[in-house]
MDTraj code that builds the backbone (N, CA, C; nanometers):
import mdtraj as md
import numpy as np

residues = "UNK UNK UNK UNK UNK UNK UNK UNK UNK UNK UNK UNK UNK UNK UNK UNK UNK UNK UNK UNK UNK UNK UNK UNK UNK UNK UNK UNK UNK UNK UNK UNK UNK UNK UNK UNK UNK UNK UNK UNK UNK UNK UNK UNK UNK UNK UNK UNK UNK UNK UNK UNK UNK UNK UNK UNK UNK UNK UNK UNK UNK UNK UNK UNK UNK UNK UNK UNK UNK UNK UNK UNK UNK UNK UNK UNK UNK UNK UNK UNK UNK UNK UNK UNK UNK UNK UNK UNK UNK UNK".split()
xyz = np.array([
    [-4.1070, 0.4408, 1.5651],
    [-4.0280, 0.5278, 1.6510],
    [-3.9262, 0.6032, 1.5676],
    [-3.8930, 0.7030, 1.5836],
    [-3.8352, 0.8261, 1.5464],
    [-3.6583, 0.7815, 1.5530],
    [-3.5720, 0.7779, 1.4558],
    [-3.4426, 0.7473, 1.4656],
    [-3.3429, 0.8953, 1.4482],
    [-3.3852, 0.9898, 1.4654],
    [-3.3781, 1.1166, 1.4072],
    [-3.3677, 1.1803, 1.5581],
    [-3.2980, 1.2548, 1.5748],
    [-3.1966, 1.3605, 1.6892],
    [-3.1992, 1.4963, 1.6664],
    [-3.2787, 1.5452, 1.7669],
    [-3.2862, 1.7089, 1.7557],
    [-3.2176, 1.7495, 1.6984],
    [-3.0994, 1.6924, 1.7151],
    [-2.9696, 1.7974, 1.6684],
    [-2.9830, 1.7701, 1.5204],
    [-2.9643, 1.6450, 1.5040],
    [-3.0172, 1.6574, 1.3241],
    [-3.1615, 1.6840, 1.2264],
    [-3.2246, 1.6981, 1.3336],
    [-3.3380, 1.7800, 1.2856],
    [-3.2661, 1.9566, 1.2899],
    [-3.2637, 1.9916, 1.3702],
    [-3.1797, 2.1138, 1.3545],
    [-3.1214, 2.1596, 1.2981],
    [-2.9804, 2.0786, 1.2751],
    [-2.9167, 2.1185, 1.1343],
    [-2.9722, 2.0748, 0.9933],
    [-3.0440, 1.9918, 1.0154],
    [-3.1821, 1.9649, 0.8419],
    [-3.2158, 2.1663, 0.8794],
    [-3.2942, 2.1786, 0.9508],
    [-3.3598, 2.3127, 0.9361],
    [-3.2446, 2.4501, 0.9185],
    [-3.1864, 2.4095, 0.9692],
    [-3.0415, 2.5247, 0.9326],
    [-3.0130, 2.5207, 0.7679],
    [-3.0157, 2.4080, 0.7469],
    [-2.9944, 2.4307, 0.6040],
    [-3.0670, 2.4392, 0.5095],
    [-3.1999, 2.4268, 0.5791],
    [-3.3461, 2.4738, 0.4777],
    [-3.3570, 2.6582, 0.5202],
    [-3.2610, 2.7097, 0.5641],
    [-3.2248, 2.8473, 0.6032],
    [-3.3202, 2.8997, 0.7167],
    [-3.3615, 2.8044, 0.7674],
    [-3.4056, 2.8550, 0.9288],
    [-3.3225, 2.9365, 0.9510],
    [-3.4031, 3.0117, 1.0772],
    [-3.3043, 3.0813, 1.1557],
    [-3.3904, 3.0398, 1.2695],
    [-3.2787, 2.9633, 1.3929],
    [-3.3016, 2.9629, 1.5571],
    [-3.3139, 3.1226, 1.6505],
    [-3.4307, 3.1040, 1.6962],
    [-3.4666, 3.2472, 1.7291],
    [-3.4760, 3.1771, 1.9196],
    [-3.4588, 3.0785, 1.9452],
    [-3.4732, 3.0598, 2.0825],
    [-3.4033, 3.1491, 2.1753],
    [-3.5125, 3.1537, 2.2955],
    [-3.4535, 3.2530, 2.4514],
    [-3.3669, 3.1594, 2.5230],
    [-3.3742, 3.0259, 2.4948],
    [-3.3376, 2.9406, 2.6213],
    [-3.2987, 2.7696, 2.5397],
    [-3.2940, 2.6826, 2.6341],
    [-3.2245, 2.5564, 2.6207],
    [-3.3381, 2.4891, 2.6112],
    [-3.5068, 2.5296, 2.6389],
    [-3.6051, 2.4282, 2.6976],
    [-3.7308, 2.4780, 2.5938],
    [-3.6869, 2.5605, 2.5405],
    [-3.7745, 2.6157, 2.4101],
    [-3.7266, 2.6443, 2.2968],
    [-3.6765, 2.5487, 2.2345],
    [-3.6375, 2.5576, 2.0882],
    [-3.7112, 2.6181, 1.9541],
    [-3.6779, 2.7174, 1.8852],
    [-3.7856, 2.8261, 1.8109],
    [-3.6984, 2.8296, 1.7253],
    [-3.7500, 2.7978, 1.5349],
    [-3.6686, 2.8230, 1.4231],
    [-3.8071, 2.8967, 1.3490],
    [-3.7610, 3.0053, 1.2683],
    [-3.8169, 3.0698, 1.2134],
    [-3.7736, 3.1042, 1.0538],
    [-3.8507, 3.0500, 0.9811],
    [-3.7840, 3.1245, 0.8003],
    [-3.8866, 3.2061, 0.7605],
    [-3.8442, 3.3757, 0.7963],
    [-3.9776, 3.4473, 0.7756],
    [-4.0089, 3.4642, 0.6182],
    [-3.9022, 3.4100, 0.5052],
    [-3.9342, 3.4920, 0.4360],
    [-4.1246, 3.3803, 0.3493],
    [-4.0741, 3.2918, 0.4160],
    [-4.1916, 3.1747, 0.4113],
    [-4.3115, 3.2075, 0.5150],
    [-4.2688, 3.2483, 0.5888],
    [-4.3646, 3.2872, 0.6891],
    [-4.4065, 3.1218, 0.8091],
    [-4.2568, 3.0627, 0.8175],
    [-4.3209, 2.9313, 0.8924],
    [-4.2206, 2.9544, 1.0276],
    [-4.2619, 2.8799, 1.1107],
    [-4.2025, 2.8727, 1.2688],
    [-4.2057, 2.7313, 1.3149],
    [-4.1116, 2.6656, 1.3635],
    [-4.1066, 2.5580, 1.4671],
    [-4.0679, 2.5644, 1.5626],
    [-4.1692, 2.4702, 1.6937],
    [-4.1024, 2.5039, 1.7937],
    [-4.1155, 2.3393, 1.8950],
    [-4.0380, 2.3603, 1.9626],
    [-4.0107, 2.2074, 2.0221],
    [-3.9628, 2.2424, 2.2011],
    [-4.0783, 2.2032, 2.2576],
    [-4.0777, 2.2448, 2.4044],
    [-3.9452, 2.0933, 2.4592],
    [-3.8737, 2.1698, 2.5374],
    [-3.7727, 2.0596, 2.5727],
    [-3.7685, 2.0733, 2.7051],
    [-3.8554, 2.0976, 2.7939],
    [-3.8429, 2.1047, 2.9185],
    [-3.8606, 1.9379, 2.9930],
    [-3.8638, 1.8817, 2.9659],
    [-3.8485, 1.7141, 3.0422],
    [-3.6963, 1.6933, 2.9781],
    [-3.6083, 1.7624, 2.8857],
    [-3.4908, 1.7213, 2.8623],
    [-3.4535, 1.7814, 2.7427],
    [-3.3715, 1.8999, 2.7546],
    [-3.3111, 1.9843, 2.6825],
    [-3.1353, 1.9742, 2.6321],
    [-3.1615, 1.7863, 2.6243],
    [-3.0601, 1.7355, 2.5071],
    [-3.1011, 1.7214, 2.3997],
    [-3.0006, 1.7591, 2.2785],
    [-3.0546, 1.7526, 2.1729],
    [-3.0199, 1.6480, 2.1327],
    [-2.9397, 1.5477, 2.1707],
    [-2.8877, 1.4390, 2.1190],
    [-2.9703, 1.3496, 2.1115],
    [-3.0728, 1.3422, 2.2268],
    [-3.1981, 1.2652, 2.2079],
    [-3.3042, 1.2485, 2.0896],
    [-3.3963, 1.1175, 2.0779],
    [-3.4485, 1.1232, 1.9685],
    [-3.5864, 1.2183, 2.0160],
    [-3.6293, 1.2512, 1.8139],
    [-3.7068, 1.3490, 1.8251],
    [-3.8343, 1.2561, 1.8234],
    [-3.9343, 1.3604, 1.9606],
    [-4.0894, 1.2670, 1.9437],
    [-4.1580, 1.2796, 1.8352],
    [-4.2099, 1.1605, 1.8109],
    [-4.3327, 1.1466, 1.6731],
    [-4.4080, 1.2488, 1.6282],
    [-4.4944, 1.3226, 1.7436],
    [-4.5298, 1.4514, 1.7809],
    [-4.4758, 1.5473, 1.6821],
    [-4.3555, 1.5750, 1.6786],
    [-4.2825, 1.6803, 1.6596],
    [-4.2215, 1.6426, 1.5100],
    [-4.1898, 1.5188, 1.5029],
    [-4.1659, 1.4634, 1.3726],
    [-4.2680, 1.5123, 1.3007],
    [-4.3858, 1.4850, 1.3014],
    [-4.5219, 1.4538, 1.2103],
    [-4.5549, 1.5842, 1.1951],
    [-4.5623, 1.7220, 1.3477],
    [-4.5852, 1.8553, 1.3235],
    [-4.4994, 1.9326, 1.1996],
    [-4.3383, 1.8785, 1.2352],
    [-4.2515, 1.9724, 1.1193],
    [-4.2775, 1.8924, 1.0372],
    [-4.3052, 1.7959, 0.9679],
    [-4.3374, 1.6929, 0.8470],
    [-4.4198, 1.7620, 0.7738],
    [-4.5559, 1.8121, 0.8077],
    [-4.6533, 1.8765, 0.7634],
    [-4.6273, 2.0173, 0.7184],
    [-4.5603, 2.0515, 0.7824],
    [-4.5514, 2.2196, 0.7376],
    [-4.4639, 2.2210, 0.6736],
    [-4.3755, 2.1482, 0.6345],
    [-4.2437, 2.1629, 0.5640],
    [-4.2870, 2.1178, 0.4244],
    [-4.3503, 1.9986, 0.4047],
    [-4.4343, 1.9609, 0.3496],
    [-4.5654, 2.0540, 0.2054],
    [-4.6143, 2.1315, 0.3499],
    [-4.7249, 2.2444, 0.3101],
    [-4.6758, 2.3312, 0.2702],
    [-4.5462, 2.3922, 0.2697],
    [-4.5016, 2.5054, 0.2514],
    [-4.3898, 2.5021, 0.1447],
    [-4.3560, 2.3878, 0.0953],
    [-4.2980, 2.2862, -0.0273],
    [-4.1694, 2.3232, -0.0070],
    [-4.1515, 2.2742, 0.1420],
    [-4.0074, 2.2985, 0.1620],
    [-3.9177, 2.1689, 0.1396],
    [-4.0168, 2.0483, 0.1592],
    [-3.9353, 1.9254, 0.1474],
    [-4.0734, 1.8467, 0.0460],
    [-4.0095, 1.7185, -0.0053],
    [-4.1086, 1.6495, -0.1381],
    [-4.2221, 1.5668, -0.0239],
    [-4.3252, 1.5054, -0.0882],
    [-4.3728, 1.4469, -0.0553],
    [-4.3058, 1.3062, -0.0097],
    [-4.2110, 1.2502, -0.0023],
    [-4.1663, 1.1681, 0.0643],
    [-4.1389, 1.1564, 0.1992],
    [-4.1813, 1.2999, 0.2720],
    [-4.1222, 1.2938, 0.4121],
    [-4.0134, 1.3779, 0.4571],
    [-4.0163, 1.3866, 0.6085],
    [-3.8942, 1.4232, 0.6484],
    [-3.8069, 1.3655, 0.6453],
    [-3.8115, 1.2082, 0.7492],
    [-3.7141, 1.1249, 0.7439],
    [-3.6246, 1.1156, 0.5851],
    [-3.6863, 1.0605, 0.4716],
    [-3.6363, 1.0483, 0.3402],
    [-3.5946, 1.2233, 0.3382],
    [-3.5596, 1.3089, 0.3694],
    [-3.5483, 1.4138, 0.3280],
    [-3.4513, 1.4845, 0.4222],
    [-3.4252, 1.4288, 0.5305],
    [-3.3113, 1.4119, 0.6426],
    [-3.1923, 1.3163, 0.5857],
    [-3.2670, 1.2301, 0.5449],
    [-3.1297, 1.1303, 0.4915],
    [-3.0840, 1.1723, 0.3636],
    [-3.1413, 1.2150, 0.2511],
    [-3.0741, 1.2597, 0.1486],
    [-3.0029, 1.4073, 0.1904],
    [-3.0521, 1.4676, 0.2396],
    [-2.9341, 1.5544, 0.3193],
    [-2.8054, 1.5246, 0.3837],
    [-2.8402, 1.4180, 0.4547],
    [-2.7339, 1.3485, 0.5172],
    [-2.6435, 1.2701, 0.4453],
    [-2.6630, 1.2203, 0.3064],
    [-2.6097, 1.1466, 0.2180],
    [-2.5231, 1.2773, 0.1261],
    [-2.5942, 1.3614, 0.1235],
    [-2.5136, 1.4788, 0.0234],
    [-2.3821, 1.4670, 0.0992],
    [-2.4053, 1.5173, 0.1916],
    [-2.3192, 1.6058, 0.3158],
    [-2.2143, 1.4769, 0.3088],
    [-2.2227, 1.3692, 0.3375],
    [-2.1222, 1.2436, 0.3525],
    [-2.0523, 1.2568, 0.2015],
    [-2.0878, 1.2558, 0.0908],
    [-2.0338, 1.3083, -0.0476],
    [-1.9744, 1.4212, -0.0585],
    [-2.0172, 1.4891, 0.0105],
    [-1.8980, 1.6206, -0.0175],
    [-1.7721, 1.6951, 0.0577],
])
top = md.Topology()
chain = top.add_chain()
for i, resn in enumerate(residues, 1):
    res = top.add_residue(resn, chain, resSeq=i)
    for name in ("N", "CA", "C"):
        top.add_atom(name, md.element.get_by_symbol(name[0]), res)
traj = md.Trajectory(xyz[None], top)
């Protein structure tokens, strides 16, 4: 199970220089064109972000982030937390 929170999936992607292109609260859309990648995370059963993120959605941005050598082969999670470890250091 997923220990990881939209919201910190979010700001992980903010600082991989996404840009949030969403219309609304229930369709979450980040886009880094100069990569040419898009995520998107339907939140219509619950458009808190504080909630954890589904496996689903874990494993989808895992792969492309992944494929597109935005994060190492270790993962998101390992790649959320060393983010999260910088950020507590500085």
């Amino acid at each position: 199970m997923s220990t990881i929170t939209y919201e910190r999936l979010f700001v992980f992607l903010d600082s991989l220089n996404f840009t949030e292109v969403s219309v609304n609260e229930f369709e979450r859309v980040f886009s880094r064109d100069n990569v040419g990648v898009i995520v998107a995370f339907s939140m219509l059963d619950d458009p808190s972000p504080s909630r954890l993120v589904r496996e689903a959605d874990l494993l989808s941005v895992e792969y492309r982030l992944i494929h597109h050598g935005l994060i190492g082969e270790d993962g998101l999670k390992e790649a959320i937390r060393m983010h999260n470890a910088q950020d507590q250091s500085n």
